[in-house]
mmCIF file of the N, C-alpha and C atoms, coordinates in Angstrom:
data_MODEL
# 
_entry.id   MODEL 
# 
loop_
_atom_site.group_PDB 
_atom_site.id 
_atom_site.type_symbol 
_atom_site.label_atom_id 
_atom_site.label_alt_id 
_atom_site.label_comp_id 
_atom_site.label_asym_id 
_atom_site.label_entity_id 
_atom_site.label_seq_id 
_atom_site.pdbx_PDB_ins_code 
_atom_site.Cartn_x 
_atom_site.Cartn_y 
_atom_site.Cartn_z 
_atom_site.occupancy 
_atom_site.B_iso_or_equiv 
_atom_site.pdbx_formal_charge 
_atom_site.auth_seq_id 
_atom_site.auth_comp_id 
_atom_site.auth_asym_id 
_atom_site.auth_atom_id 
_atom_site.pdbx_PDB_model_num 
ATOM 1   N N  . UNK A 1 1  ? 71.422  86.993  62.561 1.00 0.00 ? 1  UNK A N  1 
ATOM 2   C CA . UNK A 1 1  ? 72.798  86.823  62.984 1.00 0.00 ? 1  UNK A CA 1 
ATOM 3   C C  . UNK A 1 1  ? 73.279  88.027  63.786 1.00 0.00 ? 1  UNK A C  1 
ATOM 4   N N  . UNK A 1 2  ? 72.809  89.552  63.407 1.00 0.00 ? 2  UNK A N  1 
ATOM 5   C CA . UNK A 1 2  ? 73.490  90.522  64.295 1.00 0.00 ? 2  UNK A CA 1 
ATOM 6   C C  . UNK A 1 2  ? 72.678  90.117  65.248 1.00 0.00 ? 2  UNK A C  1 
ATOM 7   N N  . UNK A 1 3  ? 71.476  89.960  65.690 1.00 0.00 ? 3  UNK A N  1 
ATOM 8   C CA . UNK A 1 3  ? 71.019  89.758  67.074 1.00 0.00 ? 3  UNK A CA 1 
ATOM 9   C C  . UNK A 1 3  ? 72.056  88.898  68.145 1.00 0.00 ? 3  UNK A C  1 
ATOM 10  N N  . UNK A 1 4  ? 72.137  87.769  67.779 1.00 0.00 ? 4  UNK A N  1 
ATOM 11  C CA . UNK A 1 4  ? 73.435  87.103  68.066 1.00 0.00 ? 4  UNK A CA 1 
ATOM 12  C C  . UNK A 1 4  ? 74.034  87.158  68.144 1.00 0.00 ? 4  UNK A C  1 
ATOM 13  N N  . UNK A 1 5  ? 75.234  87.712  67.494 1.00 0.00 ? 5  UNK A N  1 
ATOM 14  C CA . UNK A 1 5  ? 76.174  88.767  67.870 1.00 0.00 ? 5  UNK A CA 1 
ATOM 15  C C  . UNK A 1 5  ? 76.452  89.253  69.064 1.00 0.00 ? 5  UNK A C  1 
ATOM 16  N N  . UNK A 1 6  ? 74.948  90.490  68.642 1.00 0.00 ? 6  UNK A N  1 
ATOM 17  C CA . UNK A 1 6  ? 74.992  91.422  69.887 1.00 0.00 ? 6  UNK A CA 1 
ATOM 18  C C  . UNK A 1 6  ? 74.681  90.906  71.457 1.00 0.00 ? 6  UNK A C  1 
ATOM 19  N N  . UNK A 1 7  ? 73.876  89.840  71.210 1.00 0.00 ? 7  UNK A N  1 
ATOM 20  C CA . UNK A 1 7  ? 73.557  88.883  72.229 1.00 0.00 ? 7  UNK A CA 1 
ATOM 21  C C  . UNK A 1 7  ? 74.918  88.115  73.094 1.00 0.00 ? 7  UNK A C  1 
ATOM 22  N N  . UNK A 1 8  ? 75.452  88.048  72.257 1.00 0.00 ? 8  UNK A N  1 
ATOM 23  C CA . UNK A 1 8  ? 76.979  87.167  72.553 1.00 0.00 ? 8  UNK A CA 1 
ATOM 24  C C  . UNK A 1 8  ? 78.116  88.222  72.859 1.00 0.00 ? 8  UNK A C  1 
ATOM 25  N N  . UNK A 1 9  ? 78.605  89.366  72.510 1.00 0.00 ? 9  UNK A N  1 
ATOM 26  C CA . UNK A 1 9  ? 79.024  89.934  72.623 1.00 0.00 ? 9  UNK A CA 1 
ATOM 27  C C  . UNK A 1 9  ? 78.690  91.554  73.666 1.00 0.00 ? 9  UNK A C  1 
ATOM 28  N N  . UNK A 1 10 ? 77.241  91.910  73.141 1.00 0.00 ? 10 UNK A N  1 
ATOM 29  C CA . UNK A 1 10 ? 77.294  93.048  73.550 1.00 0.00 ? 10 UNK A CA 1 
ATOM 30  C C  . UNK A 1 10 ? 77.580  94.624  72.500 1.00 0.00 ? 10 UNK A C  1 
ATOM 31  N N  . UNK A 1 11 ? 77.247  95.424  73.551 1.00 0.00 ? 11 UNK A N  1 
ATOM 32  C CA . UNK A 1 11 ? 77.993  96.638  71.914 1.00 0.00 ? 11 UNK A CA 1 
ATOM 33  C C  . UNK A 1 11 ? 79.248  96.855  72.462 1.00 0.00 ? 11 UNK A C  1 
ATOM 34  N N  . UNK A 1 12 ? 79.538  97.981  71.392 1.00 0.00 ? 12 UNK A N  1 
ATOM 35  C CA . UNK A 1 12 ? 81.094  98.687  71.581 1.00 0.00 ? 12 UNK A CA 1 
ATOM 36  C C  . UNK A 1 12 ? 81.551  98.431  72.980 1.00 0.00 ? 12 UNK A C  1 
ATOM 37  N N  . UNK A 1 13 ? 80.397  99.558  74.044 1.00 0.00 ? 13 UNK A N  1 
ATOM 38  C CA . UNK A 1 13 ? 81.245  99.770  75.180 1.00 0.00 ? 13 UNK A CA 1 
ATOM 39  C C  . UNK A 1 13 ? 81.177  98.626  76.378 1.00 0.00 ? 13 UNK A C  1 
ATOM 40  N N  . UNK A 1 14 ? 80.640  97.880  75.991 1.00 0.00 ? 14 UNK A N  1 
ATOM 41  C CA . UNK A 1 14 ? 80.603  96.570  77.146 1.00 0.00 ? 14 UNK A CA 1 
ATOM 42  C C  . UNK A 1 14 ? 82.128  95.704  76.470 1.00 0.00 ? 14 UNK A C  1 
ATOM 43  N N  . UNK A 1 15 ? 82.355  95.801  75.263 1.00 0.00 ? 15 UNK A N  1 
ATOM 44  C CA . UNK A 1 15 ? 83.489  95.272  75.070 1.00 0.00 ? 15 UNK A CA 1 
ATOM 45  C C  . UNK A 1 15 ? 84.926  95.871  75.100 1.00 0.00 ? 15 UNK A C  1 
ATOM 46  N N  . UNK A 1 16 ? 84.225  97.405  75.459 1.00 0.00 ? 16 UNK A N  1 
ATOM 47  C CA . UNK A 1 16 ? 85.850  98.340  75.574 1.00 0.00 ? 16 UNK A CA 1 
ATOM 48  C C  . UNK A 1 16 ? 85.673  97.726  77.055 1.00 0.00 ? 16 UNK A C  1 
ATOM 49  N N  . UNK A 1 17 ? 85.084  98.065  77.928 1.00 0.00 ? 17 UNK A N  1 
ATOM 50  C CA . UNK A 1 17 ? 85.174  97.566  79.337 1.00 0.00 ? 17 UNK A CA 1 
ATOM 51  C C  . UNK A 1 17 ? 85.787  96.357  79.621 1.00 0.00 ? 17 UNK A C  1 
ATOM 52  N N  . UNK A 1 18 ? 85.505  95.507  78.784 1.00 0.00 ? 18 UNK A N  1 
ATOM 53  C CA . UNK A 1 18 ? 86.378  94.204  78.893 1.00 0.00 ? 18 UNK A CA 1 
ATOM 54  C C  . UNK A 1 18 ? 87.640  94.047  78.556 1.00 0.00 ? 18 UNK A C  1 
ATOM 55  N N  . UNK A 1 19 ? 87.817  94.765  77.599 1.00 0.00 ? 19 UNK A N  1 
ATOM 56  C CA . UNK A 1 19 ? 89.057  95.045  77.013 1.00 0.00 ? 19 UNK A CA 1 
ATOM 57  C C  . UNK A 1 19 ? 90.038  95.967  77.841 1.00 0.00 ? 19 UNK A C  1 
ATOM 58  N N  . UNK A 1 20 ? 89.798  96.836  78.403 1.00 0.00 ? 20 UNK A N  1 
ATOM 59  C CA . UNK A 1 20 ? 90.233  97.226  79.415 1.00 0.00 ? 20 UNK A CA 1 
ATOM 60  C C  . UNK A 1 20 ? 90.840  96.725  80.396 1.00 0.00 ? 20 UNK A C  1 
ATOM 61  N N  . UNK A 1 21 ? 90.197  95.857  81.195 1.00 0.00 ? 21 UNK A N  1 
ATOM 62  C CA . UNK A 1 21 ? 90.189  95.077  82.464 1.00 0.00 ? 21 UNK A CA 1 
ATOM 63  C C  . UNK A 1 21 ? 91.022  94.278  81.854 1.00 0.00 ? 21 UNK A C  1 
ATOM 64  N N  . UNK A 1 22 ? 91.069  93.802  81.358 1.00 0.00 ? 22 UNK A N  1 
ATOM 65  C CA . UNK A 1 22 ? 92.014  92.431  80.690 1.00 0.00 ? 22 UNK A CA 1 
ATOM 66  C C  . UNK A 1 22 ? 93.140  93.030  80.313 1.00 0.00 ? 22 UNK A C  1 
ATOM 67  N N  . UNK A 1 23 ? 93.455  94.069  79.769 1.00 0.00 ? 23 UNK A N  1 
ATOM 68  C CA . UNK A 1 23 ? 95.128  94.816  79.498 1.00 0.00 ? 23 UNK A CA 1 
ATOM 69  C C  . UNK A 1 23 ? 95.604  95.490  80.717 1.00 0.00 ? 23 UNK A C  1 
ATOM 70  N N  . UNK A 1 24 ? 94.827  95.684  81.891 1.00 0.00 ? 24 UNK A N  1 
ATOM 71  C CA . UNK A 1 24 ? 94.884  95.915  83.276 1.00 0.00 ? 24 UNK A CA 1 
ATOM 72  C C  . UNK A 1 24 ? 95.556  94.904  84.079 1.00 0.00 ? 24 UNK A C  1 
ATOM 73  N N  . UNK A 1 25 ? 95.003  93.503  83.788 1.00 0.00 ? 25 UNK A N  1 
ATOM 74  C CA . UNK A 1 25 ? 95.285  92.377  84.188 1.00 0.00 ? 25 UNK A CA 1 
ATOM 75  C C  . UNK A 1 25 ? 96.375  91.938  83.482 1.00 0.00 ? 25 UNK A C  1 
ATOM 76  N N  . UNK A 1 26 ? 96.345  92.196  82.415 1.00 0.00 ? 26 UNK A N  1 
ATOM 77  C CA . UNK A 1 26 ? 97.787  91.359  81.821 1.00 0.00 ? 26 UNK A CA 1 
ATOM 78  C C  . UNK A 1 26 ? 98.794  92.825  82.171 1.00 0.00 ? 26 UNK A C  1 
ATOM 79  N N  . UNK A 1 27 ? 98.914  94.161  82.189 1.00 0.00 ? 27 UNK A N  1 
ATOM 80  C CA . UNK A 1 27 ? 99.919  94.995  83.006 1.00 0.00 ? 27 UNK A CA 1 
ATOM 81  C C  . UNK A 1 27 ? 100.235 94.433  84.484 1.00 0.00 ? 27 UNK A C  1 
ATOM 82  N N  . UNK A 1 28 ? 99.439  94.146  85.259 1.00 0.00 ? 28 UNK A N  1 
ATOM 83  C CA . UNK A 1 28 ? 99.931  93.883  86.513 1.00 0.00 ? 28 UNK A CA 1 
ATOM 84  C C  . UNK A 1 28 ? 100.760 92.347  86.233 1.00 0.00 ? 28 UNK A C  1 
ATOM 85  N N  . UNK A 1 29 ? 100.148 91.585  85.647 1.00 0.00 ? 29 UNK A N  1 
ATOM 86  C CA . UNK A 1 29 ? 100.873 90.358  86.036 1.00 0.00 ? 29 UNK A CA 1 
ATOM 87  C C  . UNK A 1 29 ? 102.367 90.665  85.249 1.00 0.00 ? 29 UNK A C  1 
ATOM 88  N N  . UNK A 1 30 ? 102.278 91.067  84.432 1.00 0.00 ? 30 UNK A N  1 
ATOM 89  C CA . UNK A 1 30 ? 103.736 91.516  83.490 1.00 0.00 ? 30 UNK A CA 1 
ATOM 90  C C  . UNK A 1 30 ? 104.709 92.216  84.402 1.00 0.00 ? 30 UNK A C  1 
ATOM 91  N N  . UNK A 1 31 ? 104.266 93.328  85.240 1.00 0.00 ? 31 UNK A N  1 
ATOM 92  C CA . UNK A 1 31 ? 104.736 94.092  85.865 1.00 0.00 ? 31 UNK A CA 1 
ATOM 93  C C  . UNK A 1 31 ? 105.440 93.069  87.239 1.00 0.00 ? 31 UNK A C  1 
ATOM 94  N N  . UNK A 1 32 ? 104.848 92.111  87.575 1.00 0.00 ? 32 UNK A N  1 
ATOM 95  C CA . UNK A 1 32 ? 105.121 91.487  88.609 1.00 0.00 ? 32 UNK A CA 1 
ATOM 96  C C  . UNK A 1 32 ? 103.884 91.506  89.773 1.00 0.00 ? 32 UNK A C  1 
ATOM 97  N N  . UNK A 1 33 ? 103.041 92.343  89.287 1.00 0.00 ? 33 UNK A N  1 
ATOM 98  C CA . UNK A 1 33 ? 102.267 93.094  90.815 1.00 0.00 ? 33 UNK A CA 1 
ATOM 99  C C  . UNK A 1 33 ? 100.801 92.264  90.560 1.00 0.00 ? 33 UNK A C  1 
ATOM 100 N N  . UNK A 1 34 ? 100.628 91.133  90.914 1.00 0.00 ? 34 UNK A N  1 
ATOM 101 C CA . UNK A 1 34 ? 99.626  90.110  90.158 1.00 0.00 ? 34 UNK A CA 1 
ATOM 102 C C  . UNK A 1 34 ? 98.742  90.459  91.770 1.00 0.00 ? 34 UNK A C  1 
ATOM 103 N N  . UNK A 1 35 ? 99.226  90.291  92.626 1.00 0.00 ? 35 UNK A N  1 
ATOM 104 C CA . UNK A 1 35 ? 98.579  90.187  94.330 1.00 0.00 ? 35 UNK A CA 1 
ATOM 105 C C  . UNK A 1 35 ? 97.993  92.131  94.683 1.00 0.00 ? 35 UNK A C  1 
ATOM 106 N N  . UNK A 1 36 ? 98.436  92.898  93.863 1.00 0.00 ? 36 UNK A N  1 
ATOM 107 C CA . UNK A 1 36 ? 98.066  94.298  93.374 1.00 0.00 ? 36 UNK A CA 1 
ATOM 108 C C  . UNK A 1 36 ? 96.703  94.130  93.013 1.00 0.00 ? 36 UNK A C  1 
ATOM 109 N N  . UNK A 1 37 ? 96.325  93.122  91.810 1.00 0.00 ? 37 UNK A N  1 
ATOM 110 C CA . UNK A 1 37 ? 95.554  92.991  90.981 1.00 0.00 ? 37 UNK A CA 1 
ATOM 111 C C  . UNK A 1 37 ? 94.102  92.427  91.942 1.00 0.00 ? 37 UNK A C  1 
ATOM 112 N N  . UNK A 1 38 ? 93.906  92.060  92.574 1.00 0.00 ? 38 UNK A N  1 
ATOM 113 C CA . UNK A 1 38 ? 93.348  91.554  93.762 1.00 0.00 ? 38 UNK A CA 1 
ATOM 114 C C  . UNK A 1 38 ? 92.884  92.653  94.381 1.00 0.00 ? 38 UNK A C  1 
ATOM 115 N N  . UNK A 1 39 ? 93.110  93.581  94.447 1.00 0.00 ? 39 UNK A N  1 
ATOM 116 C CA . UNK A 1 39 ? 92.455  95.117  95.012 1.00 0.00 ? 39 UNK A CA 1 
ATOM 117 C C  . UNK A 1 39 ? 91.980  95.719  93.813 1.00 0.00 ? 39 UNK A C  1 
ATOM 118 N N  . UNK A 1 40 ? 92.717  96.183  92.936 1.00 0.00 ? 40 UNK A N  1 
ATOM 119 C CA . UNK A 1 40 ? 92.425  96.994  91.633 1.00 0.00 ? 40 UNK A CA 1 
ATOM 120 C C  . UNK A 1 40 ? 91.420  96.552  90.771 1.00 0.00 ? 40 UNK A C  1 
ATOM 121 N N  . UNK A 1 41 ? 91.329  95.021  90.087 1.00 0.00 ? 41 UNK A N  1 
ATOM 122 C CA . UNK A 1 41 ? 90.850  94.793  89.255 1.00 0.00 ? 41 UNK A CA 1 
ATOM 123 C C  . UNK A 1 41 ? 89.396  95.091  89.552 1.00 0.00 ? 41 UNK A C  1 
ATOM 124 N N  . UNK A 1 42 ? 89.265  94.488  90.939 1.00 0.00 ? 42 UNK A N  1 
ATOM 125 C CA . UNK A 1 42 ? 87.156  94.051  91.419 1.00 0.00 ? 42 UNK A CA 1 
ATOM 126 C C  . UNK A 1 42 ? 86.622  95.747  91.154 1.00 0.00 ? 42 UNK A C  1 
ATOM 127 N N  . UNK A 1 43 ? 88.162  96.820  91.793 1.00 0.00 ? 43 UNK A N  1 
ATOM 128 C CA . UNK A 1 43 ? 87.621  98.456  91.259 1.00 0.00 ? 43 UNK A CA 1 
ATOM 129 C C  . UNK A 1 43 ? 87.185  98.737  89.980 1.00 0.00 ? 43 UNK A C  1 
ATOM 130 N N  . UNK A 1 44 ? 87.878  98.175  88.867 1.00 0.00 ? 44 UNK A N  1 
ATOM 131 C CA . UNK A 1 44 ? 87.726  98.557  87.884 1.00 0.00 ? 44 UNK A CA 1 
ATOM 132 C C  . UNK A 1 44 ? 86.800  98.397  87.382 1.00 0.00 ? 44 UNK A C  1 
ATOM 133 N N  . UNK A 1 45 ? 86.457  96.998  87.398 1.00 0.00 ? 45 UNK A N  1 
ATOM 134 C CA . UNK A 1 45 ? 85.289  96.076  87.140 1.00 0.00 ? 45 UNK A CA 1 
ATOM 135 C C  . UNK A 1 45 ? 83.755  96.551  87.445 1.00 0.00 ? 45 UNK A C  1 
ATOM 136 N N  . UNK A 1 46 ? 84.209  97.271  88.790 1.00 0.00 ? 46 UNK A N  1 
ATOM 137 C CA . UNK A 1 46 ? 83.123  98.039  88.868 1.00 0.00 ? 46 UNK A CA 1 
ATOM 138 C C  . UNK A 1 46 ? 82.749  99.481  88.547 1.00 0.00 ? 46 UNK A C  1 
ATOM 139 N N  . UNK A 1 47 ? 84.320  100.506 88.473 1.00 0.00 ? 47 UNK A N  1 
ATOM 140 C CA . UNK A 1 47 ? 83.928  101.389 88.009 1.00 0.00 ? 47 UNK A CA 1 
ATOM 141 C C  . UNK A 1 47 ? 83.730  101.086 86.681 1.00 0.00 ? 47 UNK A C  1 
ATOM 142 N N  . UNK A 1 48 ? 83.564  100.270 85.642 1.00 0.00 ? 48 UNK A N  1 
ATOM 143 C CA . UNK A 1 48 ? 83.263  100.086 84.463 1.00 0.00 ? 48 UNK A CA 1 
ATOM 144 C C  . UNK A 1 48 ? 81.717  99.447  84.388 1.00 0.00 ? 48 UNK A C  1 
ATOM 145 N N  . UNK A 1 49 ? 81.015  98.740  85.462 1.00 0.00 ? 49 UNK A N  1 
ATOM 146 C CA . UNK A 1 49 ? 80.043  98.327  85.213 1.00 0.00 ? 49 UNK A CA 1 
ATOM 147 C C  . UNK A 1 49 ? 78.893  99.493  85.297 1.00 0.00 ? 49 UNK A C  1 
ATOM 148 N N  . UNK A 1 50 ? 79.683  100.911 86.508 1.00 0.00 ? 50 UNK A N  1 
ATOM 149 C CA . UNK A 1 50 ? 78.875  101.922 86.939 1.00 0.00 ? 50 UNK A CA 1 
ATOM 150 C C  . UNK A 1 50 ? 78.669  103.028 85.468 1.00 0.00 ? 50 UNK A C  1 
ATOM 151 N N  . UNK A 1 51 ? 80.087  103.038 84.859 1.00 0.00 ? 51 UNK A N  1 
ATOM 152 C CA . UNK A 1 51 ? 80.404  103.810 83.827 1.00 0.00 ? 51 UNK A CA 1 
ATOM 153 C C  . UNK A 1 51 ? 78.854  102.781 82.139 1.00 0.00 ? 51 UNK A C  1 
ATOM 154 N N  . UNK A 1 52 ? 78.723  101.536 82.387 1.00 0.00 ? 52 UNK A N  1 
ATOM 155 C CA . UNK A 1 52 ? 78.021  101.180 81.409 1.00 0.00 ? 52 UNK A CA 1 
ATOM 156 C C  . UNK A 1 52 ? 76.054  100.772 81.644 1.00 0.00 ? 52 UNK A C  1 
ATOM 157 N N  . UNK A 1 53 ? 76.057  101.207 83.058 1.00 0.00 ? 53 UNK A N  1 
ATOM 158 C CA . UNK A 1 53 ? 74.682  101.592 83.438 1.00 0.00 ? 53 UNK A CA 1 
ATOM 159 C C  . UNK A 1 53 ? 74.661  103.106 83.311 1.00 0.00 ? 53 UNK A C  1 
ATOM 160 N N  . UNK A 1 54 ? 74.937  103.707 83.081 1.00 0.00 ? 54 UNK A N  1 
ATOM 161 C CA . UNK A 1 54 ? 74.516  105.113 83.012 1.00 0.00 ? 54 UNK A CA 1 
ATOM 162 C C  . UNK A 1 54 ? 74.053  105.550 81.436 1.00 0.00 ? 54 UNK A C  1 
ATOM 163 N N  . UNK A 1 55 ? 74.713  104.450 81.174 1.00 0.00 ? 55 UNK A N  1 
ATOM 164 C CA . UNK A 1 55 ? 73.891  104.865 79.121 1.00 0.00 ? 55 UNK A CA 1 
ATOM 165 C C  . UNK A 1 55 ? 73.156  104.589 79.052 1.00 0.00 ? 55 UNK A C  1 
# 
């Protein structure tokens, strides 16, 4: 079952990364600035994918 889990989920930091991006995304749209989010997010997304290849 943890294989699965981890399979389905991932560890800690693939899910802080997600978690991230998604309270990123729900700030802009809250904020009003949803067409913001359209530049920023694909950044984040990637400085987080660069930040979880380096481990």
């Amino acid at each position: 079952m943890k294989a699965f889990l981890k399979t389905l989920f991932g560890d800690a930091g693939t899910v802080t990364v997600v978690a991230l991006v998604m309270i990123a995304e729900t700030a802009l749209t809250a904020i009003g600035q949803a067409g913001l989010g359209a530049f920023l997010i694909p950044i984040a997304v990637l400085a987080g994918v660069a930040r979880l290849a380096t481990r």
